[in-house]
N, C-alpha and C positions, 0 to 999 in steps of 0.2 A: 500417580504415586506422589510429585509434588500437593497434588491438591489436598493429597490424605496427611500429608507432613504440616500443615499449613492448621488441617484440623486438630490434628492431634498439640500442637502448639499453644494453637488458641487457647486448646480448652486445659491445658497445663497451665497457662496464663491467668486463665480464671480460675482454675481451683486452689494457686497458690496465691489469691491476692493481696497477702501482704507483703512479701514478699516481690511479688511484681510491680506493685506501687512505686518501693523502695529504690527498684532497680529503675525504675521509668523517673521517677522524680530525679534519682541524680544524674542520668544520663541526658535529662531533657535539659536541664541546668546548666550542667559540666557542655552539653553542644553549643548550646544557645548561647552560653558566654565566649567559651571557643572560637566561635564562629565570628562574635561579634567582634572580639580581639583581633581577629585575623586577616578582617574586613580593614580595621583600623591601620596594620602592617603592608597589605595590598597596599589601602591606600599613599601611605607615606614610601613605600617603594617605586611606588609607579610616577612622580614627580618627574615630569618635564621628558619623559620618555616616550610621549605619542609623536612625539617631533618625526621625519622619516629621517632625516638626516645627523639626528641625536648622535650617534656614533660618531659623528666629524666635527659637531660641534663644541667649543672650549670655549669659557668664558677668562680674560683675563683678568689677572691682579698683580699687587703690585707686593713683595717685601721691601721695607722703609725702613731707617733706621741702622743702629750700632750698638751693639753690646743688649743692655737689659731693656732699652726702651725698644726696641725693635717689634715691629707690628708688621701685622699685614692687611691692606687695603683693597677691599673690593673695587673697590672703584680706579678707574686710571687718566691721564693726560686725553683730551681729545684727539689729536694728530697721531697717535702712535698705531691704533689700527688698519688707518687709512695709509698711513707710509708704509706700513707692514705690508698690505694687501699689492700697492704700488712693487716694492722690493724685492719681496721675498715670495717663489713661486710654489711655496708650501701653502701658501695662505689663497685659498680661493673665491673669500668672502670676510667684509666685516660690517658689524652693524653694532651701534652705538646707541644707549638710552640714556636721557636725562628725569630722573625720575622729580617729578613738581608735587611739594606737600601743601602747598599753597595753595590758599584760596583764588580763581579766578571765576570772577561772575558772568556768566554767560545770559543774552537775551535774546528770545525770539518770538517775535510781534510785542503781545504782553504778558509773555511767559519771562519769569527770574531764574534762573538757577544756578546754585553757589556749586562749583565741582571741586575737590581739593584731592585729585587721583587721576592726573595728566602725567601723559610724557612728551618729551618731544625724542626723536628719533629720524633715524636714517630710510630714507622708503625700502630698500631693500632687507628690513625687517620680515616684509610681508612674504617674501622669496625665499630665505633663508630660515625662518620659523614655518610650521604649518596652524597659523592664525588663518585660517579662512573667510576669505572676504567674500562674503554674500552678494553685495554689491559696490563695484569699483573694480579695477583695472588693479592687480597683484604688479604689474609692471613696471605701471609710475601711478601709483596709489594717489600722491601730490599731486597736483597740477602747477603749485607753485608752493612761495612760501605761506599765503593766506589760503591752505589748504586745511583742512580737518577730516579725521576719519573718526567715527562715532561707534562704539559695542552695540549690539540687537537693543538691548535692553534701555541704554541712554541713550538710543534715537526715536526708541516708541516711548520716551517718555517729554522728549524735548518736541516731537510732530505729531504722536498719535499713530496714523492710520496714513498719512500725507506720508509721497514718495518724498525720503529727504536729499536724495541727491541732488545735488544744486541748491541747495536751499542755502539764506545767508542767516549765521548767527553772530552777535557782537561779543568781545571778551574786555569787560571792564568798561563797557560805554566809548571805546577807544580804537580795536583793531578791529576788522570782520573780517571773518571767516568763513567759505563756501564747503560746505560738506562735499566730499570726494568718495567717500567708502564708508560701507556699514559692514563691521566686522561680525564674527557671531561671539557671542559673550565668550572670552578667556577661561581655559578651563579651570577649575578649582587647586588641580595637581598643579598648576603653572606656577614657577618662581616669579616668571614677568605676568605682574597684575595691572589694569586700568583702565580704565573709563573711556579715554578720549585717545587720541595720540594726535601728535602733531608735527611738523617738519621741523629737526633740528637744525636748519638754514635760517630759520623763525629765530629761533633761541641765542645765533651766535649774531644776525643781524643786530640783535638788540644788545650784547655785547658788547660788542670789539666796533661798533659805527663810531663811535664817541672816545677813541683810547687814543693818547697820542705818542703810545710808548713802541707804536708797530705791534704789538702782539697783535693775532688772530687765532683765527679754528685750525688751522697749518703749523703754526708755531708756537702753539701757547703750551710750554712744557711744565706751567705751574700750577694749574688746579687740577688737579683727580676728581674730578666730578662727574665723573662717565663711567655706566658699565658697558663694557663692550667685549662685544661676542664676536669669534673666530670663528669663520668655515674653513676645516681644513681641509686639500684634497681628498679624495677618495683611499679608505688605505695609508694615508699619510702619517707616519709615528711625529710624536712631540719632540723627537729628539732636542737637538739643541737649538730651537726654535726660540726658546726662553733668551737665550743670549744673545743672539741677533737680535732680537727687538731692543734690548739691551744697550746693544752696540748703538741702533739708529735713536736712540735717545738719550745716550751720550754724546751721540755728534750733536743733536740740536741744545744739549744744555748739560752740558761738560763737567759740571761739579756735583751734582747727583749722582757719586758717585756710591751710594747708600742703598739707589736702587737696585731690585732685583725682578725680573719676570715670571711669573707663573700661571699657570696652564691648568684651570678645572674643569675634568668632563663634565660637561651638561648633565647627564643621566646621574653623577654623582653628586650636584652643586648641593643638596639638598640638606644630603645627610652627611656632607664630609666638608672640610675646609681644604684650599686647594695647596697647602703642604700636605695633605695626606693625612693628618690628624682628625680623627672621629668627629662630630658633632651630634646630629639627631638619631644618627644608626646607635649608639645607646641605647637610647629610650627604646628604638624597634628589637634589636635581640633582648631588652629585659621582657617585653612584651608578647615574644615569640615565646620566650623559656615560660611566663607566668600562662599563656594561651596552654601550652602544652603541662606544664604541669596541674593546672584542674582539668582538663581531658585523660590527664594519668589518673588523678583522684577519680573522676567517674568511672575510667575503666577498674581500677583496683577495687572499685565499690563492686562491681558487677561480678569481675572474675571472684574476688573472696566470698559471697554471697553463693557464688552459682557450686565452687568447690565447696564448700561448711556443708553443703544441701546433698554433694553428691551420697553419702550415705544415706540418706533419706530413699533416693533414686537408685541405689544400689539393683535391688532386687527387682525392680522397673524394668533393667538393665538388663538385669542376668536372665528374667522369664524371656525377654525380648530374644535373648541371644538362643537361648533354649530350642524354643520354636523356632529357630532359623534362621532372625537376624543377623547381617553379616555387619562389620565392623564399621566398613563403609557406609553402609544404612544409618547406621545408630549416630556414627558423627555427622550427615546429612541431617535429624533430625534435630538434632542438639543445636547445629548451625542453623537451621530455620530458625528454631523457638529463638535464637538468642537475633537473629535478623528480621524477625517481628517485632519483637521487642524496639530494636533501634528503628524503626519504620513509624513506630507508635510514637519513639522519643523524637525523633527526627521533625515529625508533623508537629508535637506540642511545643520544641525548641523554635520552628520557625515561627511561630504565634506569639514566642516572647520575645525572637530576637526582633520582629516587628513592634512588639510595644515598647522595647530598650533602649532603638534608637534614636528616636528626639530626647530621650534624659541623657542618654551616651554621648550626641554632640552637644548637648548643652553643656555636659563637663569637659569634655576632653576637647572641645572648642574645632569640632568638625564637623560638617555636611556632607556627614555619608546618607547614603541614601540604598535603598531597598530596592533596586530594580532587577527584579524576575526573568526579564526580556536578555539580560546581560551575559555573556557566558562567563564575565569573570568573576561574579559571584556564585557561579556554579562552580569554578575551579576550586574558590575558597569552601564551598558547602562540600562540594565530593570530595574533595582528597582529605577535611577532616573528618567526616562520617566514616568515611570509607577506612582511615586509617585507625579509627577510634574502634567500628568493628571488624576490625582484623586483629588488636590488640586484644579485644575483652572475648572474644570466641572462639580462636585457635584453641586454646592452654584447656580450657573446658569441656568443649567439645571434645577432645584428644582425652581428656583422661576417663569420664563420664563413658565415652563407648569403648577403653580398654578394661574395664575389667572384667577379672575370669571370674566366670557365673558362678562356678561349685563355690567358692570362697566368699563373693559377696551374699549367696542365698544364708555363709553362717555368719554374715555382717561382719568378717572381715575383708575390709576393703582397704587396698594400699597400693602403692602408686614406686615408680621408679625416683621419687623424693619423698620427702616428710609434708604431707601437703598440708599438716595445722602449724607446719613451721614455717613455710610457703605463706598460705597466708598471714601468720604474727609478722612477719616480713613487709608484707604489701601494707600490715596496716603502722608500721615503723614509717614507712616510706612516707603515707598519708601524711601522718602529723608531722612528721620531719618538714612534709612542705609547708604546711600548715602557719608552722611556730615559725619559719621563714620569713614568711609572708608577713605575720603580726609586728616581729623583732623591725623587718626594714618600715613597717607603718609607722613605729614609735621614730625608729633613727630617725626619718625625712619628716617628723611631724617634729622631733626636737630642734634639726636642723632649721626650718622654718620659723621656730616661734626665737630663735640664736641670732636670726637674720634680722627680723623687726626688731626686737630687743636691745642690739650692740649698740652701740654709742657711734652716732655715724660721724659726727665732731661738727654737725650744724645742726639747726633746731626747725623741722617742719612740720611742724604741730599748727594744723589750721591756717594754713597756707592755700592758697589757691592764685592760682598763675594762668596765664592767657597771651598769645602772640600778640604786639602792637600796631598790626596792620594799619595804616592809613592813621595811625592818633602818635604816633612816635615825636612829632613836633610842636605837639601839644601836650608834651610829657608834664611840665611843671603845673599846666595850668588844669592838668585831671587829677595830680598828686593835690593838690592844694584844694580843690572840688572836694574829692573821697575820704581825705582827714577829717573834715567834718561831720562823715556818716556817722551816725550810730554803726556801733559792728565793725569798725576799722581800728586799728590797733597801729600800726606802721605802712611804709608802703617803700618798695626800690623795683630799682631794676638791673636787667644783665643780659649779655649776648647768647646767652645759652640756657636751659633748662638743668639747674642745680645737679639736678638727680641723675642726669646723664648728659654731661655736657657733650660728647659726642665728636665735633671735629675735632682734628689735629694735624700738628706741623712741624718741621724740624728745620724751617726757614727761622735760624735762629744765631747769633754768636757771642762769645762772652767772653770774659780775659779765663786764660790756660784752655782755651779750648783745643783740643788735639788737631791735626791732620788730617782729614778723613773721616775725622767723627760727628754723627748724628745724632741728635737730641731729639726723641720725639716727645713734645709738648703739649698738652690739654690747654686753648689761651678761651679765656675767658675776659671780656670787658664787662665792668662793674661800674657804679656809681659808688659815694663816699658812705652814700647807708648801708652797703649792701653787707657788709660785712656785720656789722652790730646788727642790724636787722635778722640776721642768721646764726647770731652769737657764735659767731665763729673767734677761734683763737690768736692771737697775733703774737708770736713769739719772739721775735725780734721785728725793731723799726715801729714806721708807723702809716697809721692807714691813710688813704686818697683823704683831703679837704675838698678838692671837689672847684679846686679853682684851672685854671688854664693849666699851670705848669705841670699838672699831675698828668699830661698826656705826656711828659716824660720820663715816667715813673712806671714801676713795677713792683709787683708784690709775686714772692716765688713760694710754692706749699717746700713744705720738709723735704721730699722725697724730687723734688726738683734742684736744689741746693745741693744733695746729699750727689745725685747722678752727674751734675755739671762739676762735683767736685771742689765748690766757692769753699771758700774761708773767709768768716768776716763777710759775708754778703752784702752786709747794709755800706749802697755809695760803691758798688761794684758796677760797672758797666754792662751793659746789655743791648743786644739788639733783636727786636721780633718783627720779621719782614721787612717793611722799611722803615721804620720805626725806631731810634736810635734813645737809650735812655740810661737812669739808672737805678737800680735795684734797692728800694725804701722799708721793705718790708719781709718778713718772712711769715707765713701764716703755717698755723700747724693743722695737720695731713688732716683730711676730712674725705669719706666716701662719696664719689661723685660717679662711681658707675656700679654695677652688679659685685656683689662680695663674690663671682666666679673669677674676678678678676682682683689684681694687687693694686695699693692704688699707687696711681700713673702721675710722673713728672706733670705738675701746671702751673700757670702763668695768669697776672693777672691785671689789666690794665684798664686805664679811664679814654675810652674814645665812646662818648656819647652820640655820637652817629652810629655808634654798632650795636647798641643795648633795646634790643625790638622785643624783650618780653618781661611784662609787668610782676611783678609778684604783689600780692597784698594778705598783708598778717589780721585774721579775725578775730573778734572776741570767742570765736565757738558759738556760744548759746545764741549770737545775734549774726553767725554765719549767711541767711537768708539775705536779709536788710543788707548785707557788704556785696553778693554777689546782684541784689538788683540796683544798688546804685552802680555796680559796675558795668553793668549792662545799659546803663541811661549813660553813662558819657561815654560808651563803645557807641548805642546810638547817635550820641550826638555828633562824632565825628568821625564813623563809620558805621553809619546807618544800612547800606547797603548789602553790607556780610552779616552772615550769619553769627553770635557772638556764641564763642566756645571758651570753657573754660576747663582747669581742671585739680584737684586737691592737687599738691605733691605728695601727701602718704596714698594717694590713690596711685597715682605714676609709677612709685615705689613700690608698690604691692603689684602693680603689672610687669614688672622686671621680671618676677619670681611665678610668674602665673602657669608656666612650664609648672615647673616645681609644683605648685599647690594643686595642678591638675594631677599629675603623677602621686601624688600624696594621697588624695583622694580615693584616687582609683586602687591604690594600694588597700586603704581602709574597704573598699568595697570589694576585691578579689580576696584579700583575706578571710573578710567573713563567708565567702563565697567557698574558700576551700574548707573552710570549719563548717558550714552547712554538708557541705557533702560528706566530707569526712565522717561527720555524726552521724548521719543517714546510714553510712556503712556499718558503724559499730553499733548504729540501735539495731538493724537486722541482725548482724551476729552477734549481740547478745542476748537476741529474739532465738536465736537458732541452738544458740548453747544452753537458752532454761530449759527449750522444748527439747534438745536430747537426753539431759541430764533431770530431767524431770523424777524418773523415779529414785535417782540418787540422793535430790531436794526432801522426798518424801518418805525416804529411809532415815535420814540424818534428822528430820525434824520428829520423828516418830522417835529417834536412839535420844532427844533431848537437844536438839543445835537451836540456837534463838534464832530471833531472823537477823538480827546484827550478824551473825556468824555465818550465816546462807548470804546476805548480802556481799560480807568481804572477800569469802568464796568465790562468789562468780566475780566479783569486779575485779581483782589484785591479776589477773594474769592482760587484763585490758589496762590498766593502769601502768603496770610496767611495761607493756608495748609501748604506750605513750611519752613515758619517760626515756626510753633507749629512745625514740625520736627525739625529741628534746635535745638528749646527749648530741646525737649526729647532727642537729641542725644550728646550734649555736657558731661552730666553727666557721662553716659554712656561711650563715647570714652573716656573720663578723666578718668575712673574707670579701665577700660582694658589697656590705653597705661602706667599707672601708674604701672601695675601689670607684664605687659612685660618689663620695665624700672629697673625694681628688679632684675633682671638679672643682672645689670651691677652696679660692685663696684663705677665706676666713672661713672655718668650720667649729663643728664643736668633735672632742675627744668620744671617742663611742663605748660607753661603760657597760659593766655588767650588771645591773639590776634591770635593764633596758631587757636582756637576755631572762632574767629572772622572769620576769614582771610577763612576757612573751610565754615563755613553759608555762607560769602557772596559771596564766587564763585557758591556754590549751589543752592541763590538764583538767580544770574544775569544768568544760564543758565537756569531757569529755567523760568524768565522772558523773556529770547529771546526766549524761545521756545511758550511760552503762547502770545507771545505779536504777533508773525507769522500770527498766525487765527487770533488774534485781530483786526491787521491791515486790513486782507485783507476781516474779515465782516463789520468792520466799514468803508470802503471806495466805497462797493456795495451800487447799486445805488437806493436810499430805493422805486420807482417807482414797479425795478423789484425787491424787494425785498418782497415788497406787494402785487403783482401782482401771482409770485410763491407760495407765502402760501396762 
């Protein structure tokens, strides 16, 4: 009996092949991008949760800070989760990474290789993560501090096919190194990424050997330069764990008292900040609701299609029932033909979501991959098919085998609802999603272009900047070099990257400063060009000369002045670390990190021992000529590194590259939902010429033009379109409003952005209806009347 259901299917499939096309083309679409979205949400949820011990583990950070400058810091004190671990018998494990963005040059016989993606770390990394060591000892991974443990992939490229254990590598022509472990490559989902690792006993040796202030790796409660990971008992709640650590970092450094302790699950670190505050889980529920809403679109393609047809099938129906078909039968067959159907979409969806995926990670900046063998892309492929056909063939099948024969044999056919209102409904719902989708393309494409555009309050216009590894002592004598290129315009330098200066401090004092109060700082060290070199503003005072005494001097942005509360700044006293001075300048506020963020209290001082990265101003057109003289004096006095450069509008434009990927992808689900969408309304307007066929060919016989046949059939599709519209504006205003919050500087969200959204939604939606329009109102109404 199945086999005879399976026939009779088929050949329903082919006799209606426009109609099946329709329905196979949007469902193959509507899967296959589904899918591919899905795949994408998998991925970003499964983040660091192959660990076994995930559940117990917590990464800590620190809250810093008082009042508005208050931050929070991933990073924390070396000694705190080793005391912790000592202390407190909640804590069953801790392990510390020092992540190195440095270049170090590694040699082995007469092989080079520059790595800039080390860490040093605790050996009981290996125990506490499940990083699988292929080969080496999980135990004591080190042998000592000149140990190295190498990933699969950077030790068949540093030995080949040679067993590398034991084997000596040198780093920088200085230290060597015996390989101990070969890891297997880090997974992709992993927050801890890198190449190499190496013993943090390495890191602090080289340290605290040479310090005469007593600090060490036990005591040193001033740099936060460590992520460090909690094992907590088994079972063990977070309770007030946070404040003990607290406590034992108030005994070792008593006037901190600004800090705060926090605790983020591992499995969570990803998508959340460890207040509890959202991060990339965002992005994943817009990505879930956009996955399922064109899976809605392909299902409403199918149901509106398969109900508009059931009068066709009427009488199909009713002789079926006649002879004896019982109710159960008839919905069994309905439910085949419509499970062939996705059988057919399902095989041609996994053939595009196979050709999707290398352009998919090209945008959306991932390595997902297509593996068959996996059962968790079975999970993500079954439970959307499976729920996509239970959505499009209950409602169908259910009404298709309810009806009473005597009535449909006189082609009255009706249902326990209005089901041409039913469907005007489903296809309200389409474009409602539809016009959604378009409305947030323009908001996040306006936002974007708001963001390059603003006035950041410095000028980096053909700019290109580079670290000054090993040439830093040689500063004047490359600046005086490169002014004479062709292609060079200006040249300075600074201790940080313009565009995102990045660290911060509240080791800071100044006259009225409160009791207890913490100033978190942005400190930048400048030379005397740096500022006119970047046409930056100076609103009160005056800038560094560039002589000795400007190492006791400081320049404060607006918004630093304004939080310390100075009056009169200029010849106010200050202090940054140990560093004792006074306040010459005030510079006005300029954008130095993401417009997600306000800008932040900074500081700005002349210690030319800290300014390790170059900037150089080109003419543009002779860009080339600047970057390869730059590259002959990185030769000449650090010939051995690989010489990296990089625009700052490039730098700036990867801030926002989240954004521009999400933008994109918008543009391309949008038109993804207005493909299917049309695909629906071209068959039901396919469906409504062929019913109303001899109505066409009565009215064009009484005298109707085809202007008047055309506005006929389309005005009942049109106003569908439009009550979508109505309903989606609200809506898309409500969400791109809520995504818009993100960002300290935005732009206001208008209404022709909503116009401008409806009416491309509506003009494809009229050429798509106006198609059958034209081509029933030009049939010739003879045979028009003739065939019905």
């Amino acid at each position: 009996m199945i086999t005879n259901y399976f026939k009779i299917a088929w050949r329903n499939l082919l006799k209606n092949r426009f109609y099946s096309l329709i329905n196979c083309t949007g469902l193959t679409i509507g899967l296959g991008v589904g899918i591919l979205i899905l795949l994408w949400v998998q991925d970003e949820l499964s983040f660091d949760r192959f660990h076994r011990q995930s559940d117990n583990i917590f990464k800590l950070e620190n809250r810093v800070g008082t009042g508005s400058s208050q931050q929070i810091w991933t990073s924390t004190a070396a000694p705190i989760g080793i005391l912790g671990k000592k202390e407190l018998p909640e804590i069953k494990d801790a392990v510390r990474l020092f992540r190195n963005n440095q270049y170090i040059l590694f040699t082995y016989k007469d092989k080079v290789f520059n790595e800039n993606n080390s860490s040093f770390t605790d050996p009981n990394l290996f125990s506490v993560f499940d990083f699988k060591l292929i080969k080496g000892d999980s135990r004591k991974p080190f042998f000592d501090e000149n140990s190295i443990i190498l990933t699969e992939t950077t030790a068949k490229k540093y030995f080949g096919d040679e067993d590398p254990i034991g084997k000596i590598i040198s780093a920088n022509d200085k230290v060597s190194f015996m390989v101990t472990g070969i890891i297997q490559d880090l997974p992709k989902n992993s927050s801890i990424q890198a190449d190499l690792f190496l013993p943090i006993s390495r890191l602090f040796k080289n340290m605290y050997s040479r310090r005469q202030d007593g600090r060490n790796s036990d005591n040193d409660f001033h740099q936060f330069d460590y992520s460090t990971y909690l094992l907590l008992q088994p079972g063990q709640p977070v309770g007030n764990l946070p404040d003990k650590l607290r406590n034992i970092h108030l005994r070792n450094k008593a006037d901190d008292t600004d800090v705060a302790y926090l605790l983020q699950p591992l499995a969570k670190m990803h998508l959340y900040r460890s207040d509890g505050s959202e991060k990339g889980i965002e992005t994943v529920r817009m990505f879930i609701i956009i996955a399922l809403l064109i899976l809605g679109i392909a299902c409403i393609n199918y149901v509106n299609l398969s109900t508009a047809r059931s009068i066709l099938r009427s009488k199909e129906v009713s002789m079926r029932k006649i002879v004896g078909a019982a109710k159960i039968q008839l919905f069994l067959q309905f439910l085949i033909e419509t499970t062939l159907l996705f059988l057919l979409a399902t095989l041609f969806a996994l053939v595009l979501l196979y050709l999707l995926i290398p352009v998919y990670n090209q945008i959306a900046g991932k390595e997902l991959v297509i593996d068959f063998t996996s059962y968790r892309i079975w999970e993500v492929i079954g439970l959307t098919i499976g729920g996509t056909l239970i959505a499009s063939s209950i409602y169908p099948a259910l009404l298709l085998s309810s009806f009473d024969p005597m009535k449909a044999l006189k082609g009255k056919v009706s249902g326990k609802i209005n089901e041409a209102l039913f469907r005007k409904g489903l296809v309200v719902v389409q474009f409602s999603i539809s016009v959604m989708l378009i409305a947030g393309t323009f908001i996040i494409s306006n936002q974007l272009k708001y963001i390059r555009s603003k006035e950041l309050g410095y000028d980096k216009t053909h700019v290109l900047s580079f670290p000054m590894y090993g040439i830093g002592k040689h500063y004047d004598a490359v600046k005086a070099d490169l002014m004479n290129k062709p292609g060079i315009n200006a040249i300075t330098r600074g201790s940080s990257n313009i565009v995102q200066l990045g660290s911060q401090t509240g080791d800071n004092e100044w006259e009225g400063k409160e009791a207890g109060e913490t100033l978190m700082l942005r400190p930048m060290a400048i030379d005397k060009d740096f500022m006119p070199f970047f046409k930056m503003q100076l609103l009160q005072g005056a800038n560094f000369t560039g002589s000795v005494a400007d190492s006791l001097h400081f320049i404060l942005n607006e918004t630093a002045v304004k939080a310390a509360r100075i009056k009169d700044p200029i010849g106010k006293k200050f202090r940054l670390w140990n560093f004792s001075g006074t306040i010459i300048g005030v510079v006005k506020d300029f954008h130095f990190e993401s417009m997600k963020q306000k800008i932040e209290p900074a500081i700005f001082s002349y210690y030319p021992d800290y300014m390790n990265r170059i900037y150089i101003k080109t003419t543009g057109e002779d860009a080339a000529k600047a970057i390869g003289a730059a590259e002959t004096s990185w030769k000449q006095y650090n010939g051995q590194f690989p010489f990296s450069y990089a625009f700052l509008d490039d730098t700036f434009n990867d801030m926002y590259k989240s954004e521009k990927q999400t933008g994109l992808l918008f543009n391309i689900f949008a038109s993804i939902a207005i493909l299917i969408s049309c695909l629906g309304l071209f068959g039901l307007a396919a469906y409504t010429a062929q019913i109303r066929t001899r109505e066409i060919g009565v009215r064009k016989v009484l005298g109707s033009s085809v202007t008047g046949i055309i506005g006929l059939l389309a005005k009942d599709f049109i106003k569908m379109v439009l009550i979508g519209i109505i309903i989606a504006v609200p809506i898309a205003w409500y969400a791109m409003d809520k995504w818009l919050q993100d960002f300290a500087y935005k732009i206001d969200i208008q209404w022709p952005v909503f116009a401008l959204s409806g009416l491309l939604a509506l003009t494809v939606a009229l050429l798509t209806v106006s198609f059958q329009s034209i081509k029933a109102a030009l049939m010739n109404p003879v045979k028009s009347l003739k065939s019905e």
